[in-house]
N, C-alpha and C positions, 0 to 999 in steps of 0.2 A: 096661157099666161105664164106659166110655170118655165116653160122652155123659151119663151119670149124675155124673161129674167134674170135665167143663166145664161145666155148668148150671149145677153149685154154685159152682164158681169165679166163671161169670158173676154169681150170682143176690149172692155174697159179695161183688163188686168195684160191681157197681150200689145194696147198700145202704149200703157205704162208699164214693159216689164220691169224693169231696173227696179224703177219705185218703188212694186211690188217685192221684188226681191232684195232690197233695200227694207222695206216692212217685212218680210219675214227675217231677216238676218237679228234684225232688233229685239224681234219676237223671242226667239229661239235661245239670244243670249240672254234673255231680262227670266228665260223660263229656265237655263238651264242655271244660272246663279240662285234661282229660287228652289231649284229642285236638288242643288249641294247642299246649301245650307239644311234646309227643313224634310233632307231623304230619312226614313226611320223605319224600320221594320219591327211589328209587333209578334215575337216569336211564340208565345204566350198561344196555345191552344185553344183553352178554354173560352179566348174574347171571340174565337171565331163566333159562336153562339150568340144570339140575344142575353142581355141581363135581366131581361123580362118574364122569362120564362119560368116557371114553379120550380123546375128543377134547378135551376141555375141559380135562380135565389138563394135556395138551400145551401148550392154548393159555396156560392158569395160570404154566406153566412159563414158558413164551417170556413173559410181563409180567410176569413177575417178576423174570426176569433184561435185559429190555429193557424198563423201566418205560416208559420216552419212547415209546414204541408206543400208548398207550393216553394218554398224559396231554399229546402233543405240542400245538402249534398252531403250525401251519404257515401261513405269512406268502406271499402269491402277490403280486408286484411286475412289473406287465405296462405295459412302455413302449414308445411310439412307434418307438426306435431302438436300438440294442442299447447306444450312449454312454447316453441318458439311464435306462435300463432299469438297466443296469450303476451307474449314479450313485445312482438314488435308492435303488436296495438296500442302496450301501454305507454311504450318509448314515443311513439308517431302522436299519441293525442297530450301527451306532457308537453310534446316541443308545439304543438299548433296550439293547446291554450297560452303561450306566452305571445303570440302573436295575434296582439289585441287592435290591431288595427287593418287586422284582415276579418275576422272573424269576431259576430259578438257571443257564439258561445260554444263550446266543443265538450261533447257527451259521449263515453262508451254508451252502448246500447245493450244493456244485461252487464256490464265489467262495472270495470272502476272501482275505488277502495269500498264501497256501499258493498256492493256482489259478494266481491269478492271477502268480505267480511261475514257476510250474511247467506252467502250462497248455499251451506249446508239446509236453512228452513229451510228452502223452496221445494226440497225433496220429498217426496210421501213420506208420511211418517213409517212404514212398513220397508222400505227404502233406505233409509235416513239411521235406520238399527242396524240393518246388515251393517251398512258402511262403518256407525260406531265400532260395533263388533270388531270388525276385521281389523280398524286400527289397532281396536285396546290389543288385540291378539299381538299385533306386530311391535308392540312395543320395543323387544330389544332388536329389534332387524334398524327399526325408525332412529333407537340409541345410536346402531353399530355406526350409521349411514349420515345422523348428524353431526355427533362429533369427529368424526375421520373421511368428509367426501373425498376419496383416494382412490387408488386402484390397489392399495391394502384394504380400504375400509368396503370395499365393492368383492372384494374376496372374502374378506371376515364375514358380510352380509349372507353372500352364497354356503356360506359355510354352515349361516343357520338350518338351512333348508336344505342342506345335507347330511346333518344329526338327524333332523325329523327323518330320512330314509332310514338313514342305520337304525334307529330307534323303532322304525317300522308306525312313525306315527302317520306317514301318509307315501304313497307308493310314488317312486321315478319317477310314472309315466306322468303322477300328474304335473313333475316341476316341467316335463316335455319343454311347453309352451315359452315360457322364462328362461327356460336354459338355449331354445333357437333364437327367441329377442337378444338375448346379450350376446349372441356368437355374432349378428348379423352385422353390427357395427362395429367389430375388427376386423370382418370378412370385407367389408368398402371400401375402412382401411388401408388393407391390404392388398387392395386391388384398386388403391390411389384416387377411390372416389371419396366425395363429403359423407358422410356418418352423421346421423342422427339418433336419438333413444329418446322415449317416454315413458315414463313413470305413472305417468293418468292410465295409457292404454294398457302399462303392462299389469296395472292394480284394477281397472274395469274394464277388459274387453276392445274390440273394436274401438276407434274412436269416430264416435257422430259427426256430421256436417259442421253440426253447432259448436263443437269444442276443436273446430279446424280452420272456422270462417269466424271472424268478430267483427263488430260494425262502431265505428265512429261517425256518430250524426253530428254533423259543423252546420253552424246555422251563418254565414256570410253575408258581409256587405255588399250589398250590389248596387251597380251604375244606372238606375233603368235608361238612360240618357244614351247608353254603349249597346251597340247592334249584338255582341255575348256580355252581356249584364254582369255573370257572376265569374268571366275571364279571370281576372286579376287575383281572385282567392281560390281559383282550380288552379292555377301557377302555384302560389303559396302553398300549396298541398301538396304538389309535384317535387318543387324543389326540398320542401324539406325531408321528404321520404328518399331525397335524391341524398339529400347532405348525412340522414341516418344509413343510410346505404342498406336498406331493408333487403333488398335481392340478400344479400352478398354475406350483412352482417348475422342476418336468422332466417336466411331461405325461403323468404314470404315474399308474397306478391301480391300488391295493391293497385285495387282497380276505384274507380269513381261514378256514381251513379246519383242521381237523386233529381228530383222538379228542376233544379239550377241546372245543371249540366247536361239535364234533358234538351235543355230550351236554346240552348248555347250551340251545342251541337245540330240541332235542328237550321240553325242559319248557318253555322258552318257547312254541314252537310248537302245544303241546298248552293252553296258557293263553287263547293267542290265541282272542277274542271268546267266554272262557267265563265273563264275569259277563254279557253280553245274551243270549247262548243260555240259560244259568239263568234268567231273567226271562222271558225269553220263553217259556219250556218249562212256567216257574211259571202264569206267566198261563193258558196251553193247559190243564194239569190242573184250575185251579181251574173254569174254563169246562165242561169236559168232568164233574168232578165235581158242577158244579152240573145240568148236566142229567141227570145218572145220578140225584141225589137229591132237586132240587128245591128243597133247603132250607137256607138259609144256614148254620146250625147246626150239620145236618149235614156241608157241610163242612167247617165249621171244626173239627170233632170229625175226620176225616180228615186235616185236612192237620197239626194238629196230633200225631195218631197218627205220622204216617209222617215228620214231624222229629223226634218224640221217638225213634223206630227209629231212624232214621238215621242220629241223634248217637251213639245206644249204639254203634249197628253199627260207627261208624268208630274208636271207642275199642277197642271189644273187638279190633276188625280189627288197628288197630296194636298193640294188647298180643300181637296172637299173634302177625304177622309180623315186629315192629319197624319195616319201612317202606315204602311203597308201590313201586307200579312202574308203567311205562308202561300196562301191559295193568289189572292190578290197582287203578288209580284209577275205571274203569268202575262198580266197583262201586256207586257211589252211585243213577248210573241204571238200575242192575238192580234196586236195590231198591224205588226209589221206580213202578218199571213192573210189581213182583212185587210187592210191599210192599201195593200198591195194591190187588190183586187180590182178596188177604184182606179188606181193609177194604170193601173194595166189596160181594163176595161177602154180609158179615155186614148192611152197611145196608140193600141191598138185600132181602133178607131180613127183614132189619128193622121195614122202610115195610109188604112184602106181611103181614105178622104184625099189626101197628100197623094195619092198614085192616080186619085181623078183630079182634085182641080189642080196640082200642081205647085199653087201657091202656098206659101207658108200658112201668111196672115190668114187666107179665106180656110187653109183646110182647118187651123185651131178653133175656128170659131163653127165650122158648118160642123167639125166633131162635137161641140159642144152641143149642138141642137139635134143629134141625135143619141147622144147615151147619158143627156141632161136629166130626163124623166126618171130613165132607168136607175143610174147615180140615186138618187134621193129617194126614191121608194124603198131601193133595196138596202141605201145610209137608214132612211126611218125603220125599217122593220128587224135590221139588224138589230138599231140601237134597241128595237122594243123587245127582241128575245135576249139580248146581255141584261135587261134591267126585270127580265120576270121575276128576278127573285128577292127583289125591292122588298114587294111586301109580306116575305118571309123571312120566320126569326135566324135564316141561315146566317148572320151578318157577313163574315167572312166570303160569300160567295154574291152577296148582296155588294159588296164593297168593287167585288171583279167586275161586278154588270155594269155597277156606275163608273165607273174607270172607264170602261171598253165600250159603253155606249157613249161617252163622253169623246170617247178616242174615234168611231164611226163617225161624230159629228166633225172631229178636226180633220180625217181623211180625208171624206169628202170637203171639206170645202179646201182644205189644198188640192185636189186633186180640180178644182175648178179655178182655181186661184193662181197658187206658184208654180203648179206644174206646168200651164202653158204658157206664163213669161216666163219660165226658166228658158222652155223648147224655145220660146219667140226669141229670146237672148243668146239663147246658144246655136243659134242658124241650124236648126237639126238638117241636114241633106234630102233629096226629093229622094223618093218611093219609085224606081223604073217597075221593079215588080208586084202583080196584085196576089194580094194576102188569100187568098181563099185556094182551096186544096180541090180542086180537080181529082186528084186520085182517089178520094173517098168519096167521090159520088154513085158507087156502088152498093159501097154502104147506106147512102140515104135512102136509095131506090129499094134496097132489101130491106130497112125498117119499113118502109112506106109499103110495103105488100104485103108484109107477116104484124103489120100492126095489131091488130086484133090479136092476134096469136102471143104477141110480146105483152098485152095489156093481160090478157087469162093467163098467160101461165105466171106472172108478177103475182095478179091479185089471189090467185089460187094459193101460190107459196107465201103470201102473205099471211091467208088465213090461214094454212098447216101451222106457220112459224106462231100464231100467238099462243099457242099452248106451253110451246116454250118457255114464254115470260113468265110461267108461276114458276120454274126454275133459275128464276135470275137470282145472284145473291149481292147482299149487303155485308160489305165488310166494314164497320165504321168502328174498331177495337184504335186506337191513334198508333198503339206501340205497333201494328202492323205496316203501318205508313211511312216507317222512319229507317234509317240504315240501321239492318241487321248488324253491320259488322261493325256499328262503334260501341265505342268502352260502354257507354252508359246505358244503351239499349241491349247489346250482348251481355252485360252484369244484369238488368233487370228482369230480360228473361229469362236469366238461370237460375236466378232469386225466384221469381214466378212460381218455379216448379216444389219448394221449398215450401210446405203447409205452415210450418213454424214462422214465415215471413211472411206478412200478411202485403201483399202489393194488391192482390182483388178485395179487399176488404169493403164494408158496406161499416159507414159512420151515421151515426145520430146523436146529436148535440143537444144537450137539456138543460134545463132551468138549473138542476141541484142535484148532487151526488145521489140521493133516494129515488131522482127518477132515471139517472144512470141505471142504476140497481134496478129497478123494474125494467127497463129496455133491454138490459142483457138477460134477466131471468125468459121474458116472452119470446127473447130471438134464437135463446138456447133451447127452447122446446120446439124449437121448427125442426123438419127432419133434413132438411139444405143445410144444416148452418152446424160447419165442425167446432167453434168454438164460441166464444162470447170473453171479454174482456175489457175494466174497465179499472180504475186507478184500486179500486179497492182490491182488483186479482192480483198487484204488487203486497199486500200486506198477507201474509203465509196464515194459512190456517192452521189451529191443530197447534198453535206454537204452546201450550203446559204439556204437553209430549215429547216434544221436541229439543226444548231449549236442554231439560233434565239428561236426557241423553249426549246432545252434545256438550255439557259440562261436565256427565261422566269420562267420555274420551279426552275431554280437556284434563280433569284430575288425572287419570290411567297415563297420558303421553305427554305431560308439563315436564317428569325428570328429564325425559329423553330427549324431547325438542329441547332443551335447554341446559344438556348437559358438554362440560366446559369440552372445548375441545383440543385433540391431541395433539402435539407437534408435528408438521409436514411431513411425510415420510422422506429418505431418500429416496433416490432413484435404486437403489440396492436393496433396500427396504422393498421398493415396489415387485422387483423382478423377481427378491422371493419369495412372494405373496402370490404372484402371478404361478410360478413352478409347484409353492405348496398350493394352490386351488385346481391346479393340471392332473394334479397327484391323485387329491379327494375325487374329483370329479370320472377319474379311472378307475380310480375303486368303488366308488357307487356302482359305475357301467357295470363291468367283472367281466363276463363273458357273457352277458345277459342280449336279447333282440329288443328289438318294439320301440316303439317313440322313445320313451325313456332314455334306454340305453345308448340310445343312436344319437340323441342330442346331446346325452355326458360328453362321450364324444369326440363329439363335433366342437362343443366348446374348448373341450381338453385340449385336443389340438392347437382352439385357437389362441389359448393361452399362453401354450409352449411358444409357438411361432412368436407374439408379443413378447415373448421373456427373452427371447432369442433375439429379437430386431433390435433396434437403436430406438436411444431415448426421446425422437422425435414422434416417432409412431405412439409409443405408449403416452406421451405427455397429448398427444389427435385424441387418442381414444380415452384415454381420464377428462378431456373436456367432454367430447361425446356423454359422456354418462354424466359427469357432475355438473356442471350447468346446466340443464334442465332440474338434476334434484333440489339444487339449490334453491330456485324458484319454487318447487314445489313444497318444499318445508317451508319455505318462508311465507305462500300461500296458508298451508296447512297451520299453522301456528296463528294467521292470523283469522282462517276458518272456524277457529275454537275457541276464540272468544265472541262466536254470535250475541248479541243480547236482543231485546224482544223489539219487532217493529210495530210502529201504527202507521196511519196514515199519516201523524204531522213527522215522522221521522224519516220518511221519504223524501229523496234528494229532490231539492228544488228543481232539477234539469227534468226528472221524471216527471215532477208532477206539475210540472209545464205544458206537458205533451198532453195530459189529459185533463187541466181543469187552466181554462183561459182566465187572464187577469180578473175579464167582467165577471168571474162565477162560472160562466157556461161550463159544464161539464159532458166528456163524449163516451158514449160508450161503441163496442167498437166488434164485428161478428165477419168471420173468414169463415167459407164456402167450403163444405164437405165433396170432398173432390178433388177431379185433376184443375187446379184453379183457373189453369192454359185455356181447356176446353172451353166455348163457346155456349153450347147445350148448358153445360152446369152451371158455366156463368149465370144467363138469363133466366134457369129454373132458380138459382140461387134469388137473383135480385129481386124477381117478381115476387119471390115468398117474402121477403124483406121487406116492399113498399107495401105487401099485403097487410103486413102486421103492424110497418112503422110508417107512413106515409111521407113522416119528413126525414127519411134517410137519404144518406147522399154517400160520398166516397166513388171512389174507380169503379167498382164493379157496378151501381146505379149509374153512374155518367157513361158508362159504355154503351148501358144497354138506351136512356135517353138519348143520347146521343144516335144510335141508330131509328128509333124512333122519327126521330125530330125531323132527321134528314130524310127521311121517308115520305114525310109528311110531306118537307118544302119541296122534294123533286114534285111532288102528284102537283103540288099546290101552283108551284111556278110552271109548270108544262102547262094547266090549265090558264093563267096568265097570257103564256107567250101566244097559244093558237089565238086565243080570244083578241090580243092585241093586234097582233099580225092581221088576222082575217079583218077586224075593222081596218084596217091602215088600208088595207088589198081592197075592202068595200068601199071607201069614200075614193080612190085613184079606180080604179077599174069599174064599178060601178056595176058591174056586172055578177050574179051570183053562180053565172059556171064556171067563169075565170077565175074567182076566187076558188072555188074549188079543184080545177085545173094546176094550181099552184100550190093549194093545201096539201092535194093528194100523194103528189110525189115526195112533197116533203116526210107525211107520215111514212110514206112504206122508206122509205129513207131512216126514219127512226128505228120503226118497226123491225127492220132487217139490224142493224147495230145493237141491239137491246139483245135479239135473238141470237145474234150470232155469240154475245157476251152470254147468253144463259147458257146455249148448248158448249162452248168449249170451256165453261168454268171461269171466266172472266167474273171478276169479283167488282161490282160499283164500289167506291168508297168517298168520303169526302170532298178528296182530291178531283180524282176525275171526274166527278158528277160534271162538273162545268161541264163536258160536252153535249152534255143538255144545250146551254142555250149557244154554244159554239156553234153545234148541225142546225137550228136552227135559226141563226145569222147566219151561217155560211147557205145552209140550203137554200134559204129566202131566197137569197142574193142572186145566187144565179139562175132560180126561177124564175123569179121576174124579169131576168134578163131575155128568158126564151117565150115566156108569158106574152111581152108587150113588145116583141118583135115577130112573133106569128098574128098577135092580132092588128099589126102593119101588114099584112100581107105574108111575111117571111117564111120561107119552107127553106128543105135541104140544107137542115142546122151544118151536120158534119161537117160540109164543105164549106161553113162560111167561117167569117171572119169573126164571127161573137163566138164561136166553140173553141178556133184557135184561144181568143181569149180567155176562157172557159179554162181551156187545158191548162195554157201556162199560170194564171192564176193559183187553180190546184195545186200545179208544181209548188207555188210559192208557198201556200200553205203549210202544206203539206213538210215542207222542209223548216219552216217556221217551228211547228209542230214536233218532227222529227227529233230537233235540238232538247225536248224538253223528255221527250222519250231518252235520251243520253244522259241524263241527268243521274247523279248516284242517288238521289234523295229517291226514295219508291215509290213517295207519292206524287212528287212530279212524272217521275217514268211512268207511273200509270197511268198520269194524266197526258202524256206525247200517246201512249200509247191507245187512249181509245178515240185520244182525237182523229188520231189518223185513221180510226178504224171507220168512222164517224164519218170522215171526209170521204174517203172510197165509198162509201157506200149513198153519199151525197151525193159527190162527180156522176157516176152509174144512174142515179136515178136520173140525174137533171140532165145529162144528155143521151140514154137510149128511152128511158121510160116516157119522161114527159112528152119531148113530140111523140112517140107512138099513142100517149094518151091522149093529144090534142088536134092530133090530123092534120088535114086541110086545114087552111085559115076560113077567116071569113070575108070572101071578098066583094062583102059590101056589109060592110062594119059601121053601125050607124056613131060608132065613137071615132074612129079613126078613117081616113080617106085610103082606100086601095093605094098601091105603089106594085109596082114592075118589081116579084122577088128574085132576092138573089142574083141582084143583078150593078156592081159599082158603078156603073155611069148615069142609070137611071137612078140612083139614090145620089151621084153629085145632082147632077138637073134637078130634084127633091129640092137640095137642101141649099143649089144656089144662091134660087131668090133669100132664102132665109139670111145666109149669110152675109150678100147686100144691103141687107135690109139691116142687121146689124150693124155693117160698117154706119151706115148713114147716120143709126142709129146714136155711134157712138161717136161722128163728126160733129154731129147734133148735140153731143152732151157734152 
């Protein structure tokens, strides 16, 4: 009945081709104006998931009440010195909050006049003395150096600290360090490079990440309507860094990072070089199609078919999801490597038909009556492994099934439809040559006698390889998935490695600041968890210790910061400042060794050579030193008048970040460890959902997130067999032939899974699809070999269904291949294990399955015997059939 429906369909659409392809023309444009307007990609990670799910809820909650989590872009300002780092921060976040209709709010993160007002509490109190100490101590160095920033008053300074030698109140060796810092930036100078000095580094030590790197968090307007949402304010960010000339003006260099520019890039990066991979992938198919068919016609009957599919499919695909997604854009290359398969199947078929009857009309329609069956078992069972994962919360992978089951339904029925009025409309030329390969009938005769031998030693290595699978791994971390080499992914995992930036953090959102305060106290006693922090770890403890101290250095250093200052020196003034500090600095040395000595000097030297050069040099090197002091007094002056914080005295921008409009307040616990590592990740989060159940942040959504996907693969593989095998039960009816077809499929898996454990191939979100990819594709061409052995059919190799077979793969395969070219890593991983996926499908379904099927049966109480492997005796077949359609179709 089934193939008595498609002949007539066929026999009906070949003697109306025009009209038909006059109806598809209509189609295709009413689907591609549908699919301009309403095209949209949801770049957005987290929607891949169900909103249903416990975890996701949580996280729903937490950005909803801290939107800035998801919509941030984080500003990274990394300078040479912690002065010019400190400068171009504050310069770049002045000029982006005037720019009020890009951005609704822009915050240093630790700076701004708050900090740096107040920066002195946050020190330990035991900390916070020394520091007083040292200044009250400097007092006249801090006089000599505010009232005279000069290359006089920079000599005067050094001079202090060369009484204390002569005086014997502290030895050379220890000014060593200070007297190589100030040599080094006329020695750059001098050798025509840029020059820098720090006054932080040279008064504490080394200087830290944190006092080199500063962060501007901009909270942006975005488009969600625009395919990069938050474009237009990562421009505004660009250009105005461009227009302060950060490089150039303070040696800093600013990078962009955060949830916005994550997401923006993620569709750029998936774009990157996909019009030449398109073309290129184009050109492969038409090349491969033409040697599959020979005949220009014929592919143009092809490639037209599988655009005309394509466009429908992406119409119909966005009317049912409303918008794409990362994983769910694939679908175009599934269709056109499945899409294919049908068209192929049917031409091929076609030619061998066309080389016995001859006729145009009678061979389109007697092809339909034999790969009509096959066509639609192997469309239904496709569609039912694209759609296993329907009923899991995968949604993103759920959205690919229904797309590309949806897309198996429009192949096929083009491929029944406008592919043969195309061929009828286009006069394809007759077939002198039969399609079937003689030269590989050696090959069938040697599967055909080691059969047995090729089924044991399969199933033998099947069973060695499953031990493998407990070595298979899951990578479902997302920053893994994305291109290493842009800004935003290259900035967040260098931030990553950073304990003091919390990117793996683990959040828990609460009713009220007291139970903040309890969530951090329980999560700070876990031995995973480096730290704990919540709005009240903004408010300094300890501050009646504190504040008295720094109002002592305030009283001790008020004359000197504040004392009036001298007239500019000259240039004459300068150079003999420069020759008397050359002088002192010789007489300290004397004839003495050791650091000390060797750094007098050295500076001595470089002083002379300074006194000695022209007034451009010295006026290089007086900016070198005083431009950075200047900001540092002028910091320091406003460090010392701290007054006491509470929590209502914290910056609204702060405490934004940690208590939402509605109340909800979060407290917030970063991972003891390398935070990168994997292992301490999940030992971290487990300890975290142990103690707080409704925790959320990156480091739970990672480890959920592999979870979940774990789940849906077990859960959709159990889906696709169960679907498939009924589909294979109600058409074949038979329970060995179902299994006959199940079987190759598994070691088909079996074997892909294995091969990914043993060489380290990592599953991840991405490529999971080829989960139900091998199992659409392997269906497909089982059935093919399934329901032409139990016609009679032996000596696959040599026929014309393997030819099909092959070129098909080809097509895939290069379908495929395209998305392996991709810069995005999760697509490349996803070309790359589809193709691994398909090899090892091709393999099974043309040596394993006949060797596991044998002989036919030739008396098949489903099917009537036929003369195999043999074209004239399958036209005489499908003669009557064909007539019998015509009549059929004079009749209608």
């Amino acid at each position: 009945m089934l193939t008595s429906l498609i002949v007539r369909v066929v026999a009906f659409c070949v003697r109306h081709a025009w009209g038909v392809i006059l109806a598809a023309v209509v189609l295709s444009v009413g689907s591609g104006v549908y699919t301009v307007r309403h095209f949209a990609i949801d770049t957005k990670i987290d929607n891949l998931m169900s909103p249903s799910l416990d975890w996701r809820k949580r996280e729903i909650t937490y950005h909803n009440e801290f939107p800035q989590s998801i919509q941030l872009i984080l500003v990274v300002v990394d300078g040479p010195t912690p002065e010019l780092a400190g400068a171009a921060t504050r310069a770049l976040a002045e000029e982006l909050s005037k720019k009020t209709d890009l951005f609704r709010s822009v915050a240093e993160q630790g700076g701004g006049p708050f900090f740096r007002r107040n920066g002195l509490l946050y020190l330990p109190t035991e900390q916070l003395d020394g520091v007083t100490t040292q200044l009250t101590r400097s007092g006249p160095l801090v006089g000599a150096l505010a009232s005279d920033p000069s290359l006089r008053g920079l000599v005067q300074a050094l001079s202090f600290g060369l009484m204390g030698v002569e005086q014997g109140q502290i030895p050379l060796d220890a000014m060593a360090r200070t007297l190589n810092m100030a040599a080094e930036p006329i020695e750059k100078i001098k050798a025509g490079q840029t020059a820098d000095f720090s006054w932080k580094v040279l008064l504490q030590g080394e200087a830290q990440t944190s006092d080199l790197r500063h962060f501007i968090a901009v909270s942006p307007y975005v488009n969600e309507r625009e395919l990069e949402p938050a474009a237009k304010a990562i421009a505004g960010i660009r250009q105005t860094a461009n227009d302060l000339a950060l490089a150039s003006n303070y040696r800093a260099q600013m990078r962009i990072t955060g949830p916005a520019p994550i997401a923006d890039e993620e569709f750029a990066s998936a774009n990157e070089g996909l019009v030449r991979n398109s073309l290129i992938t184009g050109t492969i198919v038409v090349i491969i199609l033409w040697l599959a068919l020979r005949w220009f016609r014929l592919v143009f009957a092809v490639c037209v078919t599988l655009g005309v599919g394509l466009i429908v499919t992406a119409a119909l695909g966005l009317l049912i999801v409303g918008a794409l997604n990362p994983i769910s854009v694939a679908f175009a290359m599934l269709f056109v490597g499945l899409g294919a398969d049908f068209a192929i199947q049917y031409t091929v078929r076609y030619r061998a038909q066309r080389h016995v009857a001859g006729e145009l009309h009678q061979a389109l329609i007697e092809s339909a009556g034999r790969v009509g069956a096959p066509l639609t078992l192997a469309a239904g069972a496709a569609a039912a492994g694209f759609m296993s994962f329907l009923p899991t919360p995968y949604i993103g992978l759920a959205q690919l099934g229904t797309i590309a089951g949806v897309g198996m339904g429009v192949a096929y029925a083009a491929s029944l439809t406008l592919l043969p009025a195309l061929v009828q409309a286009l006069g394809a030329p007759p077939e002198p040559h039969s399609l079937r390969l003689p030269a590989l009938a050696p090959v069938d005769a040697w599967l055909k006698r080691h059969r047995f031998w090729i089924v044991g030693f399969i199933a033998v290595a099947g069973v060695i390889s499953l031990p493998a699978l407990t070595r298979l791994q899951f990578d479902f971390d997302p920053l893994h998935l994305r291109d290493p080499n842009s800004e935003s992914i290259a900035t967040l995992r260098e931030l990553g490695k950073d304990p003091n930036v919390a990117v793996n953090a683990a959040e828990v959102v609460t009713e009220s600041l007291e139970a903040a305060a309890a969530v951090a106290t329980r999560l700070a006693a876990l031995p995973e968890v480096d730290r704990t922090r919540t709005i009240d770890s903004f408010v300094p403890p300890d501050q009646d210790r504190k504040l008295p101290l720094i109002q002592k250095a305030a009283v001790a250093l008020g004359s000197a910061l504040n004392r009036a200052a001298r007239p500019a020196p000259s240039d004459a003034e300068n150079v003999a400042a420069l020759r008397s500090g050359a002088d002192a600095l010789r007489k300290a040395a004397g004839d003495g060794s050791g650091a000390g000595p060797d750094a007098a000097r050295r500076l001595a030297g470089d002083l002379a050579w300074l006194a000695d050069s022209d007034e451009a040099h010295r006026t290089a090197v007086a900016a070198a030193f005083t431009t950075p002091l200047r900001a540092d007094l002028g910091d320091l002056r406003e460090a010392l008048q701290a007054g006491r914080i509470s929590r209502a005295s914290l910056p609204k921008e702060l405490v934004r970040d940690w208590i939402s409009p509605n109340g909800k307040t979060r407290a917030e616990a970063t991972p003891k460890g390398d935070p990168n590592d994997e292992d301490t990740l999940r030992r971290f989060a487990h300890a975290v959902l142990a103690a707080e159940p409704n925790a959320t942040g990156q480091a739970i959504a990672t480890l959920e997130w592999g979870d979940t996907i774990v789940k849906s693969f077990i859960e959709a593989a159990a889906w696709s067999l169960i679907s498939i095998a009924l589909l294979l039960w109600i058409v074949l009816r038979r329970f060995g032939d179902v299994l006959l077809t199940l079987i190759p499929l598994m070691v088909a898996a079996v074997a892909t899974l294995a091969i990914c454990a043993v060489t380290g191939f990592a599953l991840n979100y991405a490529n999971i699809i080829a989960l139900p990819v091998l199992l659409g594709v392997g269906v497909a061409f089982k059935i093919y070999y399934i329901l032409a052995w139990r016609s009679g059919q032996t000596h696959f190799m040599q026929s014309a269904l393997t030819r099909a077979v092959f070129f098909s793969a080809l097509l895939t395969a290069t379908a495929f291949g395209s998305l392996w070219l991709s810069h995005h890593p999760g697509t490349s991983s996803m070309g790359k294990l589809l193709a691994l996926s398909l090899a090892c499908t091709l393999v099974s379904a043309v040596l394993f399955q006949p060797a596991l099927m044998g002989e036919p049966r030739h008396k098949s109480a489903d099917v009537p015997p036929e003369p195999p492997n043999d074209d004239a005796h399958e036209s005489q077949r499908h003669l009557a059939m064909g007539r019998s359609a015509q009549r059929w179709s004079r009749l209608s």
